[in-house]
C-alpha positions in Angstrom: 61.2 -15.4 -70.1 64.6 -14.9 -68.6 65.3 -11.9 -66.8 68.9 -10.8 -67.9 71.6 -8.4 -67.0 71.4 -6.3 -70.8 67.6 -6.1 -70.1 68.1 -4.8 -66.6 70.4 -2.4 -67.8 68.7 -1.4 -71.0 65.7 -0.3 -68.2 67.9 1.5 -65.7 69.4 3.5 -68.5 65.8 4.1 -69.7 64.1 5.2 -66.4 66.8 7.6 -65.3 67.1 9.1 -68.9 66.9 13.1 -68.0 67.8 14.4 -71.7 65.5 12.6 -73.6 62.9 15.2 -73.3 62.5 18.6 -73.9 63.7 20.8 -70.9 60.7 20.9 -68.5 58.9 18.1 -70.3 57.3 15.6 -67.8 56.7 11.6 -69.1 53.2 11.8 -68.8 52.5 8.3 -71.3 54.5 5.2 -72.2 54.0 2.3 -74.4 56.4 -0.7 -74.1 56.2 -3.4 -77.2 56.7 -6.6 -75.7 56.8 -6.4 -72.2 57.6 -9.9 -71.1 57.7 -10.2 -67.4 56.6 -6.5 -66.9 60.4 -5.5 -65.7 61.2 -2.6 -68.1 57.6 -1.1 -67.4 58.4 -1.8 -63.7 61.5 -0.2 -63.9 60.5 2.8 -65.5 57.7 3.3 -63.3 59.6 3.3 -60.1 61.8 6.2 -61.1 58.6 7.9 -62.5 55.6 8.2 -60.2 53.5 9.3 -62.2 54.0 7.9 -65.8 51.2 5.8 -67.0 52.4 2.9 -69.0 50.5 0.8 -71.6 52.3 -2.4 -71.5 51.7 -5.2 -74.7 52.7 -8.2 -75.1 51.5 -11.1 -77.8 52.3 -14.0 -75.3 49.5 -15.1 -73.2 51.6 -16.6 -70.4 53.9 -13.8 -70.8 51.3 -11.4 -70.2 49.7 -13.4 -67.4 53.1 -13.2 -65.5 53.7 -9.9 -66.5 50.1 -8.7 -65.2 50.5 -10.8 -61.7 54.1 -8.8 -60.9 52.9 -5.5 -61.6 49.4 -6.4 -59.3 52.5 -7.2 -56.5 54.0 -4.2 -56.9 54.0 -0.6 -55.8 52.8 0.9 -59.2 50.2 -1.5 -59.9 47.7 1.7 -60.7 50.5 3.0 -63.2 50.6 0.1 -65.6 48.1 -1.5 -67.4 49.2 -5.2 -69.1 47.5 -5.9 -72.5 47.7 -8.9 -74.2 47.7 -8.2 -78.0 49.9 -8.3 -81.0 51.5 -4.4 -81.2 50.4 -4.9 -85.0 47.0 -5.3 -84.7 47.2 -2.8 -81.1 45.2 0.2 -81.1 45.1 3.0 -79.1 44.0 6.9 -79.4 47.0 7.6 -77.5 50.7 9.5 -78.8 53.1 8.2 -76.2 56.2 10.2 -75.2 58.0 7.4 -74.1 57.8 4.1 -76.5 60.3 1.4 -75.1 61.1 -1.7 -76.3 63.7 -4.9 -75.9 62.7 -6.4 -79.3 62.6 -9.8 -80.8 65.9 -9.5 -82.0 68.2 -12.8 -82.9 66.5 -12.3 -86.8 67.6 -15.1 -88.8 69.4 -17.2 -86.3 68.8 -20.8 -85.5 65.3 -21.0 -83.5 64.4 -23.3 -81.4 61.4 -25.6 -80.7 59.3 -23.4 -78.4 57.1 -21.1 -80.1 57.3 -18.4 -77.1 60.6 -18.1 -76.9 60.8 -18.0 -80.7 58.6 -15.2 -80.6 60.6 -13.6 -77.5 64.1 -14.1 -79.2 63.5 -13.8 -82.7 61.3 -11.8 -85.3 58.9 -14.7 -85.9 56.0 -12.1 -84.6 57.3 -8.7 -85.1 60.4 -7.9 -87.3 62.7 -4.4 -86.8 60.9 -2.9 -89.6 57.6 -3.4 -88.3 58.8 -2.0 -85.2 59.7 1.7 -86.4 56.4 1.5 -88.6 54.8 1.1 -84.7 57.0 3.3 -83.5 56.3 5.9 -86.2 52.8 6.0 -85.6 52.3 6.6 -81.5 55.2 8.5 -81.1 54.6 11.7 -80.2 56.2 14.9 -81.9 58.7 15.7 -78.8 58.5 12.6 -77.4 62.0 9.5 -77.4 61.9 5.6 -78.5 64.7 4.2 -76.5 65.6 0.3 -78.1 68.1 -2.8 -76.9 69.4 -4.5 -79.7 72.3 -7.1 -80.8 75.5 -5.1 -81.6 75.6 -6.5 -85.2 72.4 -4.7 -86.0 72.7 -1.2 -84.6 74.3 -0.1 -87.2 71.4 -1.3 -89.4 68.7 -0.4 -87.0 70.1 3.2 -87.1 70.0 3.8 -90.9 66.6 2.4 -91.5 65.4 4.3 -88.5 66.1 7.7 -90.6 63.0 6.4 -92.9 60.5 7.5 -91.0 62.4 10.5 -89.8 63.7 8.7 -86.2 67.0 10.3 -85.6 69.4 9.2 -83.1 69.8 11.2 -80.3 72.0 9.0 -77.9 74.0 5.5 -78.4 74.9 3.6 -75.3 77.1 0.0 -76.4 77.9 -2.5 -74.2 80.4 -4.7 -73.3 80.5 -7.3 -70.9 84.2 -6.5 -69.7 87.3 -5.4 -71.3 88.2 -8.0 -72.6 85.2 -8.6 -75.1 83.8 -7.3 -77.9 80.7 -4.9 -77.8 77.6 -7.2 -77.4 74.7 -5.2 -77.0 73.7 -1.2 -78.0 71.1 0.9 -76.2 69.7 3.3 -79.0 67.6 6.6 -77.8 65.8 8.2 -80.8 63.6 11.8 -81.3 62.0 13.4 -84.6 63.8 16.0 -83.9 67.5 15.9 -85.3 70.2 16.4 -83.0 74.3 15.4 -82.5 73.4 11.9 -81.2 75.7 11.5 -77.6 77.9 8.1 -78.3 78.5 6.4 -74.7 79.9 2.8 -73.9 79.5 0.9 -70.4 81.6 -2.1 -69.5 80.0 -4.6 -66.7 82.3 -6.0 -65.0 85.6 -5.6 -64.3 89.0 -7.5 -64.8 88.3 -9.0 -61.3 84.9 -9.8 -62.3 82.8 -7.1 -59.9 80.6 -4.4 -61.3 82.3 -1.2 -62.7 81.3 2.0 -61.7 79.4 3.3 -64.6 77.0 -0.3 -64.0 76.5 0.2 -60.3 75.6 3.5 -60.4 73.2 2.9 -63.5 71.5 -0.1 -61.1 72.1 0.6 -57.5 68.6 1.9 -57.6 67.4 -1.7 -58.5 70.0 -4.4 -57.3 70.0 -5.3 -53.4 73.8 -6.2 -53.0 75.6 -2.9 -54.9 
């Protein structure tokens, strides 16, 4: 599965996220649904030494690769890969952290590979589902932090409200000025609050990072 810029923004904006907790609360546990390569649990970890993160993901390759680049990496002992549906996961664990970068192209032409059906679309696990997972591991203090299309935030928001997931902070994103808001980075809590409604632009009219993007990923890119 491809690496891409929303994903690598969706996990900076995750791992340096100092209000979604309560003041002094520490991120002691995370669960991420659908971990792919491993590099939202990866990023997370390396701006949170000591976070332990339960990682899942359905696809066995997936969660092969995903398992060999966290055994490379400096947090090997912090994340633990396991390869299962999140539907039929279980765990004794409330997480105070759940993270995902869903399945989320629902109803949209598929194509021929099975994995990268289940990656890109809600063949395995639709949005529904997801807050139902969401609902149960999430503990009482604790954020679910999401990256989804544009066209569904709205949508994603309201039905969120169900299971009494509020939002807390909305982050949308456009790629420059020029275009129209493609993707939306959605914090929630159970506890209700006046969500904080952000927007960060990529790249410039000259086509180099702005700003707000560098400093969200100087952390992780080599050349900003």
């Amino acid at each position: 599965m491809k690496v891409t810029t929303d994903a690598c923004l969706f996990g900076a904006l995750v791992a340096g996220c100092k209000t979604c907790l309560p003041a002094g609360k520490q991120l002691a546990n995370c669960l991420e649904i659908g971990t792919g390569t491993g590099l939202l649990s990866l990023m997370v970890a390396q701006k949170n030494n000591a976070l332990k993160i339960d990682a899942v993901e359905i696809d066995a390759a997936a969660a092969e690769q995903a398992g060999e680049n966290i055994a490379a990496s400096p947090w090997a002992e912090n994340i633990e890969v396991f390869n299962d549906d999140i539907l039929s996961f279980s765990s004794e664990k409330k997480y105070d952290c759940i993270i995902s970068n869903p399945p989320f192209f629902e109803d949209d032409l598929q194509s021929a590979d099975k994995a990268k059906n289940n990656a890109k679309h809600n063949t395995s696990l639709n949005l529904m589902q997801l807050l139902q997972v969401v609902d149960k591991y999430l503990t009482t203090d604790g954020f679910f932090a999401v990256l989804l299309p544009y066209h569904r935030v709205g949508y994603f928001i309201e039905e969120s409200e169900k299971p009494g997931l509020h939002l807390s902070k909305q982050i949308l994103v456009k790629q420059t000025m020029k275009h129209k808001f493609f993707r939306g980075v959605l914090f929630f809590n159970r506890l209700k609050t006046e969500p904080q409604l952000m927007e960060i632009i990529i790249e410039d009219a000259d086509h180099n990072y702005t700003p707000e993007f560098t400093a969200a990923l100087k952390d992780y890119y080599l050349f900003l």
